[in-house]
C-alpha positions as CSV (number, residue, x, y, z in Angstrom):
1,X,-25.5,203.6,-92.1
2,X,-24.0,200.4,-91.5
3,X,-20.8,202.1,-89.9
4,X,-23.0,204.1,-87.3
5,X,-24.9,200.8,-86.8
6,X,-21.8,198.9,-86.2
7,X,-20.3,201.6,-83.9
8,X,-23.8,201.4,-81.5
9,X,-23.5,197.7,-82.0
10,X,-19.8,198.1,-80.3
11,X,-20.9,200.4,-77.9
12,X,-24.3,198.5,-76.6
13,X,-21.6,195.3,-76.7
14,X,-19.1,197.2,-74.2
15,X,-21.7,198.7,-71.9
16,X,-23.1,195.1,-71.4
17,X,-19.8,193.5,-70.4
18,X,-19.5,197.0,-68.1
19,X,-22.7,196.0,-66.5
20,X,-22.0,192.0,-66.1
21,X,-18.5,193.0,-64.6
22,X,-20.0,195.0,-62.2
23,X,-22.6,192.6,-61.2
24,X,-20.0,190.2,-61.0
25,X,-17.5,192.2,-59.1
26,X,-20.5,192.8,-56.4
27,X,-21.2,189.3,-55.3
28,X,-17.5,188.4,-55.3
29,X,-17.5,190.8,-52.6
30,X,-20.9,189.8,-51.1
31,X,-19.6,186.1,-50.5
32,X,-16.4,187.9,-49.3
33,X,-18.2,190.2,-47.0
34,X,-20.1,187.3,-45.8
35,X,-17.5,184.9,-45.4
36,X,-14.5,186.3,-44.8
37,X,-16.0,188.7,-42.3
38,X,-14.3,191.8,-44.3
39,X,-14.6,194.1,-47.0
40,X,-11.7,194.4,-49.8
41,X,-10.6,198.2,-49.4
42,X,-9.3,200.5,-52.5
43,X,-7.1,203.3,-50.6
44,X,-8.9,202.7,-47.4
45,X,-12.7,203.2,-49.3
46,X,-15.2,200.0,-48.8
47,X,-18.7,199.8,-49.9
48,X,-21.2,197.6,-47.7
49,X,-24.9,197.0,-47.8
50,X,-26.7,197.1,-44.6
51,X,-28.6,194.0,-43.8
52,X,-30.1,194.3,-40.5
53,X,-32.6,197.5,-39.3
54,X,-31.0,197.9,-36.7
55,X,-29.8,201.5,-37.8
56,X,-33.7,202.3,-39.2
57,X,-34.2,205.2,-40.0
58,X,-30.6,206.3,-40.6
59,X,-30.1,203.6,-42.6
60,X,-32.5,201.2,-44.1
61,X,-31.9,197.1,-44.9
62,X,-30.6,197.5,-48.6
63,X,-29.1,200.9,-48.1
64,X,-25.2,200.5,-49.7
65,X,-22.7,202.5,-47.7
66,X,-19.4,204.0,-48.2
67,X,-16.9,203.4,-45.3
68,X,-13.6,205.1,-44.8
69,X,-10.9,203.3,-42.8
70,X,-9.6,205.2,-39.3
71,X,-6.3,205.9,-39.1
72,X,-6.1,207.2,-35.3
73,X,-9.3,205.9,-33.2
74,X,-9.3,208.6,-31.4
75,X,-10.1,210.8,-34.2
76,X,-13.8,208.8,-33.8
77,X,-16.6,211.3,-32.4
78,X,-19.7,210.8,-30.5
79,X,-22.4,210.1,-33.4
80,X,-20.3,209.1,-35.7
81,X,-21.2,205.7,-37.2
82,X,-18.4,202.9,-37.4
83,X,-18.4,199.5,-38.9
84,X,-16.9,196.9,-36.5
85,X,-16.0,193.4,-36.3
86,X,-18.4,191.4,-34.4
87,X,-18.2,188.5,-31.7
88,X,-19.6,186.0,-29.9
89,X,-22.8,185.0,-31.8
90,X,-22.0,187.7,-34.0
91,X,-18.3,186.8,-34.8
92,X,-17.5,187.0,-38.7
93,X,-19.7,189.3,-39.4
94,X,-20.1,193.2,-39.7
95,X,-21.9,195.7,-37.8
96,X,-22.7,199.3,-38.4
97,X,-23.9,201.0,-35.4
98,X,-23.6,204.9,-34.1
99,X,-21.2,205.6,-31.6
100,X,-22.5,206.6,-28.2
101,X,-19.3,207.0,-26.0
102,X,-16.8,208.4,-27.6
103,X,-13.0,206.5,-27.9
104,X,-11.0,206.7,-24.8
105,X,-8.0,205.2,-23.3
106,X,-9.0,202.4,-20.8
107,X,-6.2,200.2,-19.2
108,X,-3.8,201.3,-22.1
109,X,-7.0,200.1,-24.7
110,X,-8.8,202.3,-26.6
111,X,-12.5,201.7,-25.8
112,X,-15.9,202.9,-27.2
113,X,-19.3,201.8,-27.5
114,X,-22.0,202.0,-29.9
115,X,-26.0,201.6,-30.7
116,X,-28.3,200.8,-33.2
117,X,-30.6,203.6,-33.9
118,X,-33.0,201.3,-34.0
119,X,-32.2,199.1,-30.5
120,X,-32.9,199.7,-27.4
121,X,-29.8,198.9,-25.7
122,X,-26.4,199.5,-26.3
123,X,-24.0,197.4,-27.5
124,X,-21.0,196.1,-25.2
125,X,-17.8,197.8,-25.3
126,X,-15.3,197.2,-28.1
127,X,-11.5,197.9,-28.5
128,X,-11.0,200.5,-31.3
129,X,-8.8,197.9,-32.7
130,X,-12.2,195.9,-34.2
131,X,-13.3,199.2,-36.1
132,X,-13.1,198.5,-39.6
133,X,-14.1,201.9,-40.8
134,X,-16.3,205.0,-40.5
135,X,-19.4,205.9,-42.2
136,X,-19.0,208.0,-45.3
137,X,-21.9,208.7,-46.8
138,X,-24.8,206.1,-49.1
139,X,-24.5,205.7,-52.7
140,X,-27.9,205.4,-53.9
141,X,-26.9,204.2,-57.4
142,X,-25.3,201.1,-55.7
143,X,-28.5,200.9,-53.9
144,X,-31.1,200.8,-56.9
145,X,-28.4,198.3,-59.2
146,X,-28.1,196.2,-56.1
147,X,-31.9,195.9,-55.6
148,X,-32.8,195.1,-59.4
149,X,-30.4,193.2,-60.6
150,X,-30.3,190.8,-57.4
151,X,-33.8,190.3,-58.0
152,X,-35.6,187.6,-59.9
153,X,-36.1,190.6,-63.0
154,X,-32.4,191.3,-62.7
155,X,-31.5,187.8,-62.9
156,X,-33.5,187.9,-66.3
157,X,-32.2,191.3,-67.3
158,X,-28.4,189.6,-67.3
159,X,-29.1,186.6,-69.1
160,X,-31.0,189.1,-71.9
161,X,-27.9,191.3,-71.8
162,X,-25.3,188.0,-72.3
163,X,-28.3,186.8,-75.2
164,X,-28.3,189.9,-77.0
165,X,-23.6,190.6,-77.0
166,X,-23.9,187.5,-78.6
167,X,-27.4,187.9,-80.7
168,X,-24.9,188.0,-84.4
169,X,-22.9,184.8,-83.4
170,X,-26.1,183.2,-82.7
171,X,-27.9,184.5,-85.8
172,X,-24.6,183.4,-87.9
173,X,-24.7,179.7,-85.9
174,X,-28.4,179.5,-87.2
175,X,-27.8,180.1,-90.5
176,X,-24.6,178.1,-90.7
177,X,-26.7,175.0,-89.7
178,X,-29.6,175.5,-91.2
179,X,-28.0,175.8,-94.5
180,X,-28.7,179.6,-95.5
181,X,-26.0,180.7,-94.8
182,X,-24.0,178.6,-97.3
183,X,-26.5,179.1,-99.6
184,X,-25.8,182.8,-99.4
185,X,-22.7,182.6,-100.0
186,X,-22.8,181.0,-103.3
187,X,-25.1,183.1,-104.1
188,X,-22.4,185.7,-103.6
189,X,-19.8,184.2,-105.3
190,X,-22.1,183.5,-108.4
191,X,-22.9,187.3,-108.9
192,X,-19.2,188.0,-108.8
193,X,-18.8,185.4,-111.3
194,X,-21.4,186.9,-113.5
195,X,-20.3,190.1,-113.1
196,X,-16.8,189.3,-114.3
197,X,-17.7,187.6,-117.4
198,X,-19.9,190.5,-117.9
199,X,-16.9,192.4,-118.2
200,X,-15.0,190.2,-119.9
201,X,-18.0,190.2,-122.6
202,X,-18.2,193.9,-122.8
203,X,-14.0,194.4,-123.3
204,X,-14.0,191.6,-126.1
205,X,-17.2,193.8,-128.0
């Protein structure tokens, strides 16, 4: 019994930590995101969380996408949708829009232009050289553990989860300063004691 409990114990302990590191890992790349003006890639694949309606009803505010970086521009269709660096007023940030005129070679520049779903004008013309990558598809799980656990509840729900990996060391600190735990202890060591004169007693007999 106290093996399986130990062995949930070690598995509740590890799924914690999983959960913190995540959490963890997604602001890092929030403030990067938001900062930085770009998304750390793992073999071309970034995740993003729209912010803006501007794509509504495509994609929501909250939504978390997956983008795929573009190799050859030109490879971009019409409807696709694209994440791109922004300027102007807009420079440093990211912006997901649908492309409305497909890549093509202006002046020796590859040029397209895109549009909110949601806008009613188009954006200006960008060089395929600010694309940062090309919608993928939404991961809904992202979506739901970004939503709680950015929230006022999952704020709670990570300071419960850090309370209860460390719930024994707490329990142990009590004890140890309170004075029971000590007391336990003798009390251990004074039943082995018995017990060994015990046998001592019965050998002699």
């Amino acid at each position: 019994m106290k093996k399986a409990l130990k062995l949930i114990k070690k598995v509740f302990d590890i799924f914690c930590w999983v959960v913190i590191g995540v959490l963890v890992l997604a602001v890092v790349l929030s403030i990067v995101s938001r900062f930085m003006g770009t998304t750390p890639s793992v073999f071309g694949y970034s995740v993003y969380r729209v912010s803006s309606g501007s794509m509504t009803p495509v994609l929501e505010v909250g939504d978390v996408i997956l983008g795929k970086s573009v190799d050859d521009p030109m490879n971009i269709q019409l409807g696709d949708i694209v994440t791109y660096k922004g300027s102007g007023e807009l420079s440093g940030k990211l912006i997901t829009h649908e492309v409305i005129v497909a890549p093509e070679e202006i002046d020796g520049e590859i040029m397209l232009q895109t549009m909110g779903v949601a806008n009613s004008t188009p954006d200006s013309p960008i060089n395929a050289d600010r694309i940062v990558s090309v919608f993928v598809c939404e991961i809904e799980f992202l979506k739901v553990f970004y939503n709680y656990f950015f929230s006022p509840w999952g704020l709670l729900t990570i300071v419960a989860l850090i309370i209860l990996i460390f719930i024994d060391e707490l329990i142990v600190l009590v004890k140890n300063i309170t004075g029971n735990g000590s007391s336990s202890k003798s009390k251990n060591i004074d039943d082995i004691i018995e017990r060994i004169q015990s046998e001592n007693n019965d050998s002699e007999e």
